[in-house]
N, C-alpha and C positions, 0 to 999 in steps of 0.2 A: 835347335828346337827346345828342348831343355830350357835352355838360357833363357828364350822366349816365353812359357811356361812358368817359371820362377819372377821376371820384371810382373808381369801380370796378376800374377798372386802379390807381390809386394806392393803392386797399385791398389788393387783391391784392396786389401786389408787396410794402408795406409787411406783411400777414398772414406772407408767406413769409420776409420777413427773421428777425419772431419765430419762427416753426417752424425755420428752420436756426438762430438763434442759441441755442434751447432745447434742442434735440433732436439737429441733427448735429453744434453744434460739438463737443459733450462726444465723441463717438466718431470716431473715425478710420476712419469704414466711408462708403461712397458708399450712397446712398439712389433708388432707382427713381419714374420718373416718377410712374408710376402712384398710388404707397404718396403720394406730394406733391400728387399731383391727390386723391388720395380725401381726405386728412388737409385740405387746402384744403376741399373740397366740404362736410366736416362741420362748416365755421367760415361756410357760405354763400357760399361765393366758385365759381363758375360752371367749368365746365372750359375753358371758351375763355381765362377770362379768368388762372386758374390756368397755362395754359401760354404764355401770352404771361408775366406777372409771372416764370417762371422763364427764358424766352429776351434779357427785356431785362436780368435780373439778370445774364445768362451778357455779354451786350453790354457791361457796365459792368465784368466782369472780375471777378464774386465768384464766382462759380460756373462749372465746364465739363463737358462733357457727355460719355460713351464710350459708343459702342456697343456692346452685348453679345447679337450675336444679330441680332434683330428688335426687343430692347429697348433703352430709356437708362437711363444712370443717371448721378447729379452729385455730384460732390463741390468742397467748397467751392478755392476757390485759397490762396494763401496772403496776397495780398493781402483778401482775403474773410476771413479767420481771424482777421486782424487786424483790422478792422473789427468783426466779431461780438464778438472779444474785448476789443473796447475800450467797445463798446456794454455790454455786459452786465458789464463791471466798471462801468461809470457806473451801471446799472439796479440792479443789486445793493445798490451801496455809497449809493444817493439815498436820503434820509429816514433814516439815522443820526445820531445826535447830534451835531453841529456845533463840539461845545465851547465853551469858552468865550469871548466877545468882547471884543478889545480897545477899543470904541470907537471905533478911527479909520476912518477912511474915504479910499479914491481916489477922487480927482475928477480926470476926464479932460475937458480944453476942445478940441473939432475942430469947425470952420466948412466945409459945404459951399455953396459958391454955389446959392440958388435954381434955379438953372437947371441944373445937373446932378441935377436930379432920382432918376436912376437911382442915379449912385454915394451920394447920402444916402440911397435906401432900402437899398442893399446895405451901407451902413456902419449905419445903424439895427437890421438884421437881423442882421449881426453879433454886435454889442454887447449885442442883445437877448436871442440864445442866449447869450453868456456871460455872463448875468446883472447886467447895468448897468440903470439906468432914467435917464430925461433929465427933471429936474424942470423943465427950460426951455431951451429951444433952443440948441443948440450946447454942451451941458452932460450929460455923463454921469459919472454915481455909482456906487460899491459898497461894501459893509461890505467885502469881503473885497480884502486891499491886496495881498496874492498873484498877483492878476487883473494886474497892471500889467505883466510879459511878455507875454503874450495881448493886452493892450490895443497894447501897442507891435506884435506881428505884425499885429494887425488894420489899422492904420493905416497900416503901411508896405508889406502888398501889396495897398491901397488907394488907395498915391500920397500919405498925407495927412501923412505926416512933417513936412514942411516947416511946416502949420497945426497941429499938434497940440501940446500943452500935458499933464503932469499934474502930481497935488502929490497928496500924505497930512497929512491934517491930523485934530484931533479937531471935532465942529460947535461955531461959537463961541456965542455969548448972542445972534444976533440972527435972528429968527424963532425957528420952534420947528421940533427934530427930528423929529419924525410928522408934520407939514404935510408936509416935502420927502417923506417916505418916499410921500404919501397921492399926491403927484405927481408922482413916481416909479415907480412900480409901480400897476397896478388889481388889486389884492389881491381886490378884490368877485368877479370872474369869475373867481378864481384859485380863491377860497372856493368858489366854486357850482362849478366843476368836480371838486373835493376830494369834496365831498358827494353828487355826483355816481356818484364811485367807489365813497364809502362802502356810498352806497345801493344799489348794483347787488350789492356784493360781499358785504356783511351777510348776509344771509339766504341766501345758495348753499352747498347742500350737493351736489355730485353725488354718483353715484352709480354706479362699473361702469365700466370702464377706459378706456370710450370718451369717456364724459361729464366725467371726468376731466381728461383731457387734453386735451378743447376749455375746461374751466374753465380750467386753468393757463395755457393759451394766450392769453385773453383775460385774463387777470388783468397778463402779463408785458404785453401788447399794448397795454393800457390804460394803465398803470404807467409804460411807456420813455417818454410823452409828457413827463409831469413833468418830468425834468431839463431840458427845452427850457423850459418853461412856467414856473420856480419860480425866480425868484431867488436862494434859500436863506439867506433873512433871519435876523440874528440872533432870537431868538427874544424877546430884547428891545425889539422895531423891530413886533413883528408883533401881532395882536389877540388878548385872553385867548382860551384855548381853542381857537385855531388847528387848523381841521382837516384843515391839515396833518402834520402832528404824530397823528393820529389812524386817518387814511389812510392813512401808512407802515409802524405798528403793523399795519397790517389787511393791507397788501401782506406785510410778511415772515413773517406768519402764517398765513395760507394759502398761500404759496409754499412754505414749509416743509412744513405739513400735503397739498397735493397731491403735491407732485414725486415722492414716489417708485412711486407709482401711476401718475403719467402716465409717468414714465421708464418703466415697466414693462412700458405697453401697447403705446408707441411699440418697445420691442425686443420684443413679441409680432408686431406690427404687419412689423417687418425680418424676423424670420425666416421669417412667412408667406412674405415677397414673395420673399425666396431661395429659399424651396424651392416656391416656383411657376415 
């Protein structure tokens, strides 16, 4: 029950990040509890749990609240601004074409002792958002040689300067390059969540401004996971017909084809709640 209780709050809060990152970063207007609890309610998220996701958001400084009356209302901070804004240019600009690759690769060598358990899941989970894979212990990779600033903060507000190693090299003649990619990355579950999308997002047409705009919402909602989840493999590295590559066509397509309906509703939606 517990456990159940906690996924819930973590949707919620996480649902409300894509609603203000969609809908209030673009305007510069504060937005009423209410209009946030109903707009939550028609994505399935409960009103208890709706107004807890926005009082712990307001706890971590993205959000703050003014009273108007008898009512609230929030607007994001500027620290908050900045996060939505950093999100949504990552969400935006994920699954554009990559261009073209050089070949080489960073390899990065960091040894945590066995027994610090913690700091090698926190240095794994790092490395893992910024898109490294570890073909074997103590060993992380990436096509992209860019990442070696990011690799160096990683390590050094993790204490691991001292053991850290990297180099750029092109892969030499001994093994084969798609072995290490295959034990590096699980591209299988990468696949099955891709198709995942596809299949949910293929066939949805809504319909009427309300419908609208919980589509967009779950399309963006669904979509921000990827950049955490996707390495952004050269396209060389990756399996014919990567549906990858397929899924992102499907995301910018109907992100384009909904938004200006769900923008439309969400400002039918504000001016309601103002002049209530």
């Amino acid at each position: 029950m517990t456990r159940r209780r906690e996924v819930s709050h973590a949707s919620a809060r996480s649902l409300l990040m894509t609603v203000l990152g969609e809908f209030v970063l673009p305007r510069d207007r504060p937005v009423w509890t209410s209009m946030l609890v109903d707009v939550l309610g028609a994505l399935d998220i409960e009103e208890k749990s709706a107004r807890q996701a926005l009082a712990r958001s307001a706890a971590e400084g993205w959000v703050v609240s003014e009273r108007v009356g008898r009512r609230v209302r929030w607007s994001l901070t500027p620290p908050g601004r900045r996060l939505l804004t950093e999100g949504a240019d990552r969400i935006y600009a994920f699954g554009s074409d990559p261009g073209e690759w050089d070949a080489h690769w960073l390899m990065l060598i960091v040894s945590v002792p066995e027994a610090k358990r913690d700091l090698r899941h926190r240095l794994r989970t790092r490395l893992t958002w910024a898109g490294f894979g570890s073909p074997v212990a103590g060993v992380w990779v990436s096509p992209d040689t860019t990442r070696q600033r990011e690799a160096q903060q990683i390590v050094s507000e993790l204490g691991l300067d001292s053991q850290a190693m990297s180099f750029t090299a092109a892969y030499g003649e001994v093994g084969e390059q798609e072995a290490m990619v295959a034990r590096s990355w699980d591209l299988t579950e990468l696949k099955d969540r891709y198709e995942d999308f596809i299949d949910r997002f293929t066939g949805l047409s809504p319909t009427g401004g309300q419908a609208v705009l919980r589509a967009q919402t779950e399309l963006v909602h669904e979509w921000r996971r990827f950049p955490f989840l996707d390495p952004r493999l050269p396209l060389e590295l990756l399996p014919r017909h990567w549906s990858g590559v397929k899924a992102a066509e499907l995301f910018h397509r109907k992100h384009v084809d909904w938004r200006p309906e769900a923008q439309q509703h969400w400002d039918v939606l504000l001016e309601a709640e103002e002049a209530g």
